[in-house]
C-alpha positions in Angstrom: -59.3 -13.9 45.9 -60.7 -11.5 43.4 -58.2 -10.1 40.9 -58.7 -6.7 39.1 -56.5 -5.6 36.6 -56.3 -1.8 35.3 -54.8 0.3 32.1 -53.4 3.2 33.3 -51.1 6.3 31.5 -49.3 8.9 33.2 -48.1 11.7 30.8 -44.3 11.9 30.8 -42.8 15.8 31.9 -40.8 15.7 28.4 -40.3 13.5 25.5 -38.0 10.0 26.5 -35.9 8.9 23.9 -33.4 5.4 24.2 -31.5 3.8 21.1 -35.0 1.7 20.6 -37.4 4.3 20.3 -39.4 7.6 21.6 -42.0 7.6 24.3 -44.4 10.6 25.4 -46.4 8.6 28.1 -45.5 5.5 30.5 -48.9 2.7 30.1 -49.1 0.6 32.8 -51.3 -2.1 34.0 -52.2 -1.8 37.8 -53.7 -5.0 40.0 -55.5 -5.1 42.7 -56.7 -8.6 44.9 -58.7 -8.5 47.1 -59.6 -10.6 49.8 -61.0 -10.6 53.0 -62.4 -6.8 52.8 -58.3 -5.9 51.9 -56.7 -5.1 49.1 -53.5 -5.1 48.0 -52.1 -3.6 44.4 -49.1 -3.7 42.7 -48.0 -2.1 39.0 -45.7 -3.4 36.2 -44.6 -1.9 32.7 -45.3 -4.7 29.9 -41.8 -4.3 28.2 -41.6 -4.7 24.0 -38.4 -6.3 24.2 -39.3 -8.8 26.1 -42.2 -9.8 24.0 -44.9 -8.4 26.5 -47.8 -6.0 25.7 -50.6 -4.6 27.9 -52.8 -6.9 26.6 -50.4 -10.1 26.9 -49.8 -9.8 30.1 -53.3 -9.1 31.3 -54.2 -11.9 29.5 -51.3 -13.5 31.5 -53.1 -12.2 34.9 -56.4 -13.1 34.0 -55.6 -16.6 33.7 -54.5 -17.4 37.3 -56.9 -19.6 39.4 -59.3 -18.2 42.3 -56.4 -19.4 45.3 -53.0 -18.9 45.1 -50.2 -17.0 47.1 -46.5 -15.7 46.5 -45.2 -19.4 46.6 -47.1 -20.1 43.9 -46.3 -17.8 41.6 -43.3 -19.3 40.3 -45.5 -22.3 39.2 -48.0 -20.2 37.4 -46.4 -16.9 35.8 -43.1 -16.9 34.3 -40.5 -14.2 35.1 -41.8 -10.8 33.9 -43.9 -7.6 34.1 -47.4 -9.8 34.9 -45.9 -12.0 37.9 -44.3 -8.8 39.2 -47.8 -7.0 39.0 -49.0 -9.8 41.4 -46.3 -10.8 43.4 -46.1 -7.1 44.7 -49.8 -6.8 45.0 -49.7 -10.1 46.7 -46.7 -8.4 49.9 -49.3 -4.8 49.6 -52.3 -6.9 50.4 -50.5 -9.6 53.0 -48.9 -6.0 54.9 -52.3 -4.6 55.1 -53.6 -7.6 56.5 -51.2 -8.2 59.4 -50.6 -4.5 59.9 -47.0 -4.9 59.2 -44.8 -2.9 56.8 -43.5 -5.1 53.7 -39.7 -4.9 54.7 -40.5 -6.4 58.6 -42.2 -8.9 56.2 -39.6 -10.0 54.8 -37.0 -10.0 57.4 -35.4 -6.3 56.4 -34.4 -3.4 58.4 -36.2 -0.3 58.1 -35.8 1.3 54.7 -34.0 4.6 54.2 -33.2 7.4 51.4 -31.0 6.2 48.8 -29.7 8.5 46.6 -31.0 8.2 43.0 -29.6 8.6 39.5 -31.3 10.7 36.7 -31.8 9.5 33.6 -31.4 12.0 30.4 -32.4 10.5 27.2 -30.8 10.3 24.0 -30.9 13.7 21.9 -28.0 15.8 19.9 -24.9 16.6 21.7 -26.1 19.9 22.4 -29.3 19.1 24.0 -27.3 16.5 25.9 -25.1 19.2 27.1 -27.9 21.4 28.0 -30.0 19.0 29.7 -27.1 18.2 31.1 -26.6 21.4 32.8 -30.1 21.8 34.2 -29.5 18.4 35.6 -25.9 19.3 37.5 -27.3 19.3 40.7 -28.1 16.2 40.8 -25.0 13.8 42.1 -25.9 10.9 40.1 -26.7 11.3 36.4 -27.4 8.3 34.0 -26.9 9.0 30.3 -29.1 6.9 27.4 -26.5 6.1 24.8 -26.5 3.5 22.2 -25.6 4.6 18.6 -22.2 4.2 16.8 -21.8 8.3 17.3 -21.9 8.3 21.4 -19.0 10.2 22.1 -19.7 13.8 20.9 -22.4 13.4 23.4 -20.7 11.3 26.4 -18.6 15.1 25.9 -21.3 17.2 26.1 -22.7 15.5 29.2 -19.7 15.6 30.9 -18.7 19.5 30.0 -22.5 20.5 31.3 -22.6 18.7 34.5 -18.5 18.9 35.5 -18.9 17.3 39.0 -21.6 15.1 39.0 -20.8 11.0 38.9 -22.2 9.2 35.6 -23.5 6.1 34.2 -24.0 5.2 30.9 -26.9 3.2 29.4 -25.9 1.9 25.9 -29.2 -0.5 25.7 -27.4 -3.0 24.0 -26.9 -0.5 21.3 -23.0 -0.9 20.5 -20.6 -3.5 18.8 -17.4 -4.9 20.3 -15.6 -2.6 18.8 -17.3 0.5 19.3 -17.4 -0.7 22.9 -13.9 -1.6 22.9 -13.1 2.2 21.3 -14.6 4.0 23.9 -14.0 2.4 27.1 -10.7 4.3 27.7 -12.3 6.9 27.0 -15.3 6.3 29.9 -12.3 6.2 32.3 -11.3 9.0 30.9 -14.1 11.1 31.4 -15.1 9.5 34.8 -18.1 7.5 34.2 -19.1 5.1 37.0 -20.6 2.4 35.2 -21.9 1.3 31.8 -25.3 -0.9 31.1 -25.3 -3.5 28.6 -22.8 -2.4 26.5 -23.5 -5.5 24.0 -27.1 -7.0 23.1 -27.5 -9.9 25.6 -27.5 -12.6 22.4 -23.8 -11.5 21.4 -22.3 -10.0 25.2 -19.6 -13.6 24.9 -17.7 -11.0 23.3 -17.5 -9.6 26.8 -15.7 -12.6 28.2 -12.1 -11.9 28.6 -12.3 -7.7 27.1 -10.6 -5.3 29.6 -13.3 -3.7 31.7 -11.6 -0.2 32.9 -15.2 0.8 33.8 -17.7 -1.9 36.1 -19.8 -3.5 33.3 -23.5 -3.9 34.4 -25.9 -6.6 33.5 -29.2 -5.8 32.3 -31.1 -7.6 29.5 -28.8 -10.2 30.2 -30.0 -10.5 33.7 -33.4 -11.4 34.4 -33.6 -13.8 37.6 -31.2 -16.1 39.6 -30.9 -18.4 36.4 -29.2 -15.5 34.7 -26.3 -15.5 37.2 -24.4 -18.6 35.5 -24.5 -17.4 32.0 -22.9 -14.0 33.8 -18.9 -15.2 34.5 -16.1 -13.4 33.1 -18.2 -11.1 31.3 -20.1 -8.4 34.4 -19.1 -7.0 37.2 -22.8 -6.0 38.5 -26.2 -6.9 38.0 -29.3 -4.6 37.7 -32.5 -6.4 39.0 -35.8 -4.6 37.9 -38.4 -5.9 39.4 -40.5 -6.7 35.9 -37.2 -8.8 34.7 -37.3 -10.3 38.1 -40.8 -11.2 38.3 -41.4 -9.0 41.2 -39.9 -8.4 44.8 -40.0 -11.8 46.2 -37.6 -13.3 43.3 -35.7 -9.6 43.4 -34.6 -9.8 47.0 -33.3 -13.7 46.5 -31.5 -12.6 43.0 -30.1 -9.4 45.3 -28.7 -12.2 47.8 -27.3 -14.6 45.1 -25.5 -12.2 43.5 -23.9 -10.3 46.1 -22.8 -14.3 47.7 -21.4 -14.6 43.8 -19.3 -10.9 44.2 -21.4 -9.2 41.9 -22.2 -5.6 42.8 -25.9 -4.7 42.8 -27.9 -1.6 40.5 -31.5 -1.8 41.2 -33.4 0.0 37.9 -36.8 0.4 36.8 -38.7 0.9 33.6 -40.6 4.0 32.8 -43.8 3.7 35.7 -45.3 5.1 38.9 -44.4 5.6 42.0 -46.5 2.8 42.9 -44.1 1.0 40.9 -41.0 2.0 42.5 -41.6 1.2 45.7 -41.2 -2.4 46.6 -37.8 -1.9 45.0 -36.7 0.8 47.4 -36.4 -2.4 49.6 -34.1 -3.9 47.3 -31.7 -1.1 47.0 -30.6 -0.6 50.2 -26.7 -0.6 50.2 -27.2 -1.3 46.2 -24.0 0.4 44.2 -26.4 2.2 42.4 -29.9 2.8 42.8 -31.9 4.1 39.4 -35.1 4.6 40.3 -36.3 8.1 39.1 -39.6 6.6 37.3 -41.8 9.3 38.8 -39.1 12.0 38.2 -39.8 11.2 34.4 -43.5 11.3 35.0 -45.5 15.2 34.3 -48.2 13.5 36.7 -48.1 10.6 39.2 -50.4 8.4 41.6 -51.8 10.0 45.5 -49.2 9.4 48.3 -46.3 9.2 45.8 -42.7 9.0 46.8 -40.6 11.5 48.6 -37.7 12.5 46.5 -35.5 15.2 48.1 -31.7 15.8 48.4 -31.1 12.8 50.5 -32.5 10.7 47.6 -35.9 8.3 47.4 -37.3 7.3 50.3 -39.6 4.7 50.9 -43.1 4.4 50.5 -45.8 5.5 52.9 -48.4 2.7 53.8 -50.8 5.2 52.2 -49.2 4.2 48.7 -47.9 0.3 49.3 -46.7 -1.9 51.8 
């Protein structure tokens, strides 16, 4: 099998900002193998806070051996944006070759539209509100928070899009008490969910709070050996296929953790919509699907995904599987 591994940058339509940082581009690393005249490809998003850069996890790639196959994987990549990469090029290039889609595959029904939050990055109250209001359309709205100083703008957000359903994305970015402080106030104001309120090393503080809102897993949740450490403290887990280590290990955390009674989120980084869509077959039925990647991008790869009023749909065989 010959393995190919590509930098690629898609300009972003505006300026993404979270509690860690500001972004104006989403870098990627692409792979394609190849074998038998096919080939298959499959994106991931090296993620900082994980420890991974572009270059450590093509380093990562470049040291698997000549033969391998999704089985394998496990045994030669730990979970992360570089297995991912692979595993999913691995279902692209296996589909082509039996002239299959992925999901039949994999034992799925037939994919359909799922409808699609939107994610509005961290800014002043005011441009929250305003973005906000471009945004109230759209029936699902996800809100970056994360500073000690989130409710002026969990207002604004909520007074420019009145009737749209919100989630909340503090990125680990509050205490226990500034958690504790404004969860009445996330009922109050009718938000859906809320991300990683806590930073995964300290989220025992969690265990035994009142949780008037559905607490979501996501740092703290990476692959099926995340689940344990999990009791008393979520109600759902979001699996992203680059914490997951790519679709195969995404579908069997999906199936542990609804047998567990955890609801599902299926979420993305910043990428493609090459990148998005193996997920679209993990979040069928999901409580909430965030997968507006390409939404975020000013530019985006041939054959991209279809996103309309009925939500994402999945991917053509033109783009993957």
């Amino acid at each position: 099998m010959q393995i190919e591994v590509t930098r690629d940058t898609f300009r972003l339509a505006q300026v993404f900002t979270i509690s860690r940082g500001s972004r104006t581009e989403a870098q990627v690393l692409t792979v394609r193998l190849s074998a038998g005249g096919v080939t298959g490809w499959g994106e991931c998003v090296p993620y900082a806070r994980y420890d991974e850069t572009l270059e450590s996890v093509a380093a990562q790639i470049a040291g698997l051996p000549e033969a391998f196959g999704r089985a394998d994987l496990p045994d030669l990549l730990p979970a992360g944006a570089a297995r991912n990469a692979v595993d999913c090029a691995l279902w692209d290039l296996e589909a082509k070759r039996s002239g299959k889609r992925a999901w039949e595959l994999a034992g799925l029904a037939a994919p359909g539209p799922e409808i699609t939050a939107y994610t509005l990055s961290l800014a002043s109250p005011d441009e929250m509100r305003a973005e906000a209001a471009n945004n109230a359309h759209r029936p699902l709205l996800k809100i970056k928070l994360g500073t000690p100083d989130d409710m002026p703008r969990l207002e604004a957000v909520r007074a420019g899009a009145p009737e749209a359903r919100i989630i909340v994305d503090a990125n680990e970015g509050w205490s226990a008490e500034v958690y504790a402080d404004l969860a009445p106030h996330l009922l109050r104001l009718g938000v859906a969910l809320v991300e990683q309120p806590l930073p995964a090393g300290e989220d025992e503080a969690l265990r035994g709070m009142e949780r008037p809102v559905p607490v979501c897993a996501d740092e703290s949740c990476h692959d099926r050996a995340s689940l344990p450490q999990l009791k008393g403290k979520y109600d759902v887990v979001n699996i992203k296929l680059d914490k997951t280590g790519g679709l195969t290990e995404a579908l069997a955390l999906r199936s542990a953790a609804l047998a567990e009674g955890y609801a599902v989120m299926v979420g993305c980084m910043v990428g493609s919509s090459l990148a998005m869509a193996p997920a679209t077959l993990v979040t069928q039925g999901a409580l909430i699907t965030d997968l507006d990647g390409p939404l975020l991008l000013a530019e985006d790869r041939e054959h991209a995904l279809t996103f309309d009023g009925a939500g994402v749909h999945p991917p053509g065989a033109e783009l993957w599987g």
